[in-house]
Steps between C-alpha positions, in 0.01 A plus 500: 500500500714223472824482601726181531856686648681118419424502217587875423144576340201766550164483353234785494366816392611770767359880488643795722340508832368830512471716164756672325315791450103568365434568070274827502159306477661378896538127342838385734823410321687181586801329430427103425811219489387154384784217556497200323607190617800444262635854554297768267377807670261747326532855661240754426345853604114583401254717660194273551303330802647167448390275731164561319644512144725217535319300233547752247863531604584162519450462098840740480653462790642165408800314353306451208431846419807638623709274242308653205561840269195558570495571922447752686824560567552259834809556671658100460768360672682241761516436856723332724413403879735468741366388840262768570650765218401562170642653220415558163469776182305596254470635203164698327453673187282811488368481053321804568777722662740271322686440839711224644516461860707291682470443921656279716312370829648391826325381819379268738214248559288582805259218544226522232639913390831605343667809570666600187801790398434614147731759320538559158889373312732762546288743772556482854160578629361196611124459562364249796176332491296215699323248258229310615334204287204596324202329618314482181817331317458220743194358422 
């Protein structure tokens, strides 16, 4: 991860420290973030081991892919920093369930992990989780 607070900029690829929950064949399910130096976030949920599938990942889970028709549906969008605070949304579209889904994240930087509020526009339940980098992004 890097992360220049002067600036105002983050740069990584971030998965939920502990899983989410566990697909029936037991694979986990994470969360990943990635932040881009000039302000893009990607934001997406799959059930796979990723530290050891990052490769594989890595060919959609980028600005590249998530700018096309053709994606995956990534979750895009834009984050501000503010001394140790972040704050950003996104925005994903589901082709196969034909469903838009928008989420706005709030949290705070704790050393090398983030501790981010999610909650869906217009429902009160918010959802916390600790990010941690992802080891395999950072080679």
């Amino acid at each position: 991860m890097i992360l220049n607070k002067a600036a105002g900029h983050l740069e990584g690829v971030f998965r939920t420290s502990e899983p989410l929950g566990h697909a029936a064949d037991g694979t986990p399910c994470h969360i990943l973030l990635r932040f881009h130096e000039d302000g893009l976030v990607l934001h997406e949920s799959l059930c796979k081991d990723v530290e050891a599938n990052w490769e594989e990942i890595e060919k959609w889970f980028n600005r590249d892919a998530a700018a096309t028709d053709e994606g995956f549906g990534v979750g895009v969008g834009t984050y501000k920093i503010k001394g140790s605070q972040v704050d950003f949304s996104t925005v994903g579209y589901d082709r196969e369930c034909q469903l838009r889904t928008e989420l706005e994240h709030s949290g705070i930087i704790e050393g090398d992990c983030l501790r981010i509020k999610t909650k869906l526009v217009d429902d009160p339940q918010v959802f916390e989780h600790v990010f941690v980098p992802l080891r395999a992004a950072q080679n």
